[in-house]
C-alpha positions as CSV (number, residue, x, y, z in Angstrom):
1,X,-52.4,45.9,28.6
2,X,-51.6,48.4,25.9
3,X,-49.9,48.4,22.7
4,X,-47.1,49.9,24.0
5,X,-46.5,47.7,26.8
6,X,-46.9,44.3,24.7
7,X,-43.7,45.7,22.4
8,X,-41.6,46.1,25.0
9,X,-42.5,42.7,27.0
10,X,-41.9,41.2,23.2
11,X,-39.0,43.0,23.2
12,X,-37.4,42.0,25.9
13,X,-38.2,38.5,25.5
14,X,-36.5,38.8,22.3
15,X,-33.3,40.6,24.0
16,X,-32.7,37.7,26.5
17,X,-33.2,34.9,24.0
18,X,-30.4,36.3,21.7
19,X,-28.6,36.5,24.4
20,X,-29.0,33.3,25.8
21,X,-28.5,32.4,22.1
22,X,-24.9,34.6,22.5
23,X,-23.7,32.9,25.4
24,X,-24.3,29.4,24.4
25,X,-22.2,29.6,21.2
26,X,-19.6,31.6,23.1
27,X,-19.5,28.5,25.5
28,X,-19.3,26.1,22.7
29,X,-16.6,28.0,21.5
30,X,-14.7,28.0,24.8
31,X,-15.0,24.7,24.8
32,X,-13.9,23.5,21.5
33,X,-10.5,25.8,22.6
34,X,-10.2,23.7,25.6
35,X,-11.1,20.5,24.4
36,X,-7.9,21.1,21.3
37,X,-5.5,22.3,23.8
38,X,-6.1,19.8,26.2
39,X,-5.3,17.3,23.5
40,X,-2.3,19.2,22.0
41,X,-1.0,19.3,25.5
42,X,-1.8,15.7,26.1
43,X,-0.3,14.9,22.8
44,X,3.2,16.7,23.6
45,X,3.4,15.1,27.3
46,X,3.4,11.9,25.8
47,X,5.7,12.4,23.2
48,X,10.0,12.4,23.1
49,X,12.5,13.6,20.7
50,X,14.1,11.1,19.4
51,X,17.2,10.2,20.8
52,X,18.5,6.4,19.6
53,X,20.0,5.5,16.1
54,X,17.4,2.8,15.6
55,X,14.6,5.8,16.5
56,X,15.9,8.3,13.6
57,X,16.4,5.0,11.6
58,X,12.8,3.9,12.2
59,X,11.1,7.4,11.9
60,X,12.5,7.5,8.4
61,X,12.3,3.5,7.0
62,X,8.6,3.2,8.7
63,X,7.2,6.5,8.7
64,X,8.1,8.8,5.6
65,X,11.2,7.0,3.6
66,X,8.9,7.0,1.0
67,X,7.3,10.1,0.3
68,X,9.8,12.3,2.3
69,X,12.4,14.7,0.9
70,X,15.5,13.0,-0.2
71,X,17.2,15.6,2.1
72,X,14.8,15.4,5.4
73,X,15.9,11.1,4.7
74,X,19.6,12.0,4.8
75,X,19.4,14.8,7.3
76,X,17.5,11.7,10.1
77,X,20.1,8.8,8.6
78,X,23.5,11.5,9.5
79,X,21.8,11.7,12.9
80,X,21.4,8.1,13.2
81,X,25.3,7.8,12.5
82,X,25.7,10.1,15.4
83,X,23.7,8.9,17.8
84,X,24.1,6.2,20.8
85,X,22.8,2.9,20.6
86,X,19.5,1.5,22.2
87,X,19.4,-1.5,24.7
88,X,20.3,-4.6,23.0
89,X,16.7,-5.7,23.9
90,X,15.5,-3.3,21.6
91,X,17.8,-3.6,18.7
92,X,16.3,-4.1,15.5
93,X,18.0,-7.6,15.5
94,X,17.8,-10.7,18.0
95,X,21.2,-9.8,20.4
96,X,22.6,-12.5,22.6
97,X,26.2,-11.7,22.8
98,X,28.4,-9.2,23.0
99,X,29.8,-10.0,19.7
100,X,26.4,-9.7,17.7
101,X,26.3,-6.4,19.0
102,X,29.3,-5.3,17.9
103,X,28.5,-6.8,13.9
104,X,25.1,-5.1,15.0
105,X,26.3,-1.9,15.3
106,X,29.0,-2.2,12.3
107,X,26.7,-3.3,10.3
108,X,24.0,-0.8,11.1
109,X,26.3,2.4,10.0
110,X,27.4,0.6,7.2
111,X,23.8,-0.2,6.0
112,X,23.0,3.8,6.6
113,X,25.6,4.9,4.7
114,X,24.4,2.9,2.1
115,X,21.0,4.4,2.3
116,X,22.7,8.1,2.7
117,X,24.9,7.3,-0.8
118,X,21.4,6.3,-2.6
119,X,19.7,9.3,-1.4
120,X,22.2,11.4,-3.0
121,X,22.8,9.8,-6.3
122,X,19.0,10.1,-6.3
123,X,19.9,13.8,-6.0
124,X,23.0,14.1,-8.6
125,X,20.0,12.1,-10.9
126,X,17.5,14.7,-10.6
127,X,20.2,17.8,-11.8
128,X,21.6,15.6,-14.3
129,X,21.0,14.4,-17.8
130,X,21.5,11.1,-19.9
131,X,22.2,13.2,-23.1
132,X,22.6,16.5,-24.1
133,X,21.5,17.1,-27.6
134,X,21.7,20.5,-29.6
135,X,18.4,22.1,-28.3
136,X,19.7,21.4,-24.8
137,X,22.4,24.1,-25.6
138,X,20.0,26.7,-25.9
139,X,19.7,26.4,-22.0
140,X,23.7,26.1,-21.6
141,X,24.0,28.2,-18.7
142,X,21.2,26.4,-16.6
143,X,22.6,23.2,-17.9
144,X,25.9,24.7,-16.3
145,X,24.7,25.0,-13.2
146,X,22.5,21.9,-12.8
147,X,25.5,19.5,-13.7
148,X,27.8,21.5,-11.1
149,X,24.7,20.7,-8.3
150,X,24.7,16.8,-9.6
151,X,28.5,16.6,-9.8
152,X,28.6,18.1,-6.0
153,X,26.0,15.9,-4.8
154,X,27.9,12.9,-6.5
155,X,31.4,13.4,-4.7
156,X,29.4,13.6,-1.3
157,X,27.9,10.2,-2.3
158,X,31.4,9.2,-2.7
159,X,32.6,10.4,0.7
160,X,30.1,8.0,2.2
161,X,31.4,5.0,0.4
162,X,34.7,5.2,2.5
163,X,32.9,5.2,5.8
164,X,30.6,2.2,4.3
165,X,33.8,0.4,3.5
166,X,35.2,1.4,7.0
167,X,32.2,-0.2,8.7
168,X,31.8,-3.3,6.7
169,X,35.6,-3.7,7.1
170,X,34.6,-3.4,11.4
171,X,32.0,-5.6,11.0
172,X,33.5,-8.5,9.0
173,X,35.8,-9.0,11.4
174,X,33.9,-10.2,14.7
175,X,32.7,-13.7,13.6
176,X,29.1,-15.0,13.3
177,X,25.6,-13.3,11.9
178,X,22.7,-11.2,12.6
179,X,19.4,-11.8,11.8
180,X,18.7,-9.2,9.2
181,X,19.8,-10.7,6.0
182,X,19.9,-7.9,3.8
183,X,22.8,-6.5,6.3
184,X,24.0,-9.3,5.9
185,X,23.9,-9.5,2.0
186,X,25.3,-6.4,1.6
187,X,28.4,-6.9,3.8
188,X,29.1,-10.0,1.5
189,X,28.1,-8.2,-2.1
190,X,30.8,-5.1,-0.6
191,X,33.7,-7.9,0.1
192,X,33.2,-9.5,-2.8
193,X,33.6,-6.3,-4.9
194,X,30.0,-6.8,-6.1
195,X,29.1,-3.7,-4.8
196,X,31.3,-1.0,-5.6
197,X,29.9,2.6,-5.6
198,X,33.2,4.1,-6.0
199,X,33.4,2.5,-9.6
200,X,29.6,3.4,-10.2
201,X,30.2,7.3,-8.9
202,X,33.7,7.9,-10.9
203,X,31.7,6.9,-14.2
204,X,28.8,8.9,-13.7
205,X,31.4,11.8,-12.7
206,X,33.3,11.2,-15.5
207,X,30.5,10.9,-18.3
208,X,29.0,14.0,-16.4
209,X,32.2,16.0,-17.1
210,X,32.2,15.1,-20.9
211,X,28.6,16.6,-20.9
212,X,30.2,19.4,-18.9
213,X,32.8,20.0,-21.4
214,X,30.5,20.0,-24.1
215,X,28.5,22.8,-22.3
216,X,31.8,24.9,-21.8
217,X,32.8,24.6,-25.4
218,X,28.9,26.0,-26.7
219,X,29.1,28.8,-24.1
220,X,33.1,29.5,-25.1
221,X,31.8,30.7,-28.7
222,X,29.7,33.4,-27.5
């Protein structure tokens, strides 16, 4: 057997194992493809939108209430105020009657609202500002528009308090308790005036429009 002939056999023997070599990754490949879409789809079969108050309620107290944005939190708790009612069986209290349900539900939207009013004086807080001192001026016009943003997200805040009052009101009414005491505990702190976010809002909106007007009068000399 010649020189010649021994290259090519090398050769060729070379030539298939690189191609053996090609087709195994390619396989793995295919593979790893099949194995994550299989899951993905497995993963979306099993899954539902969700469609209860207590679900949007959960998904946001459970899941992300904490690190979430403020406005994803109030986006799932308006959608919670929207949305029908689960099976007494799976409320997030212990239901026997008719009548619990009823404070159940009451209670429920008047809790969220509560939750919704938090979220946005959280949000008035972040465009606001305690004090405005004289080197704050040189950033009037921002200042401008970050108290109008607080101020707007404060009267929304205030919106929400009527429908909290509504509820309460709604759920005061039907006699007996539920089994989630802080409901509870914030029905009685609302009736006995205790808890009053109308009175907390008007005095951030009115210390907000002094600092306002202070703004105006800076920007007026120029």
């Amino acid at each position: 057997m010649n020189q010649r002939t021994l290259y090519r056999i090398s050769h060729l023997k070379f030539n298939n194992s690189h191609h053996i070599r090609r087709k195994s990754a390619s396989l793995k490949v295919f593979l790893l493809i099949f194995f994550l879409f299989s899951l993905v789809i497995t993963q979306a079969a099993h899954a539902r939108r969700l469609y209860y108050a207590e679900e949007f309620y959960l998904y946001v107290m459970n899941l992300h209430y904490t690190n979430a944005p403020l406005e994803r939190n109030i986006r799932f708790m308006q959608w919670a105020l929207k949305a029908p009612f689960d099976n007494p069986v799976r409320s997030l209290a212990v239901i026997t009657t008719e009548d619990e349900f009823k404070r159940y539900r009451a209670l429920f939207r008047m809790h969220v609202n509560l939750l919704i009013i938090d979220s946005y004086l959280q949000l008035g807080r972040r465009f606001d500002k305690e004090h405005v001192y004289f080197f704050n001026l040189w950033y009037a016009e921002s200042l401008k528009k970050s108290f109008t943003i607080a101020e707007y997200y404060y009267k929304i805040g205030l919106n929400y308090w009527e429908e909290t009052k509504k509820f309460a009101e709604e759920g005061s009414v039907i006699s007996g308790r539920i089994n989630i005491d802080e409901w509870e505990d914030e029905l009685h702190l609302i009736q006995t005036n205790e808890l009053d976010y109308e009175s907390i809002i008007q005095s951030r909106l009115e210390k907000l429009e002094s600092r306002i007007n202070s703004v105006d009068s800076y920007l007026a000399k120029f």
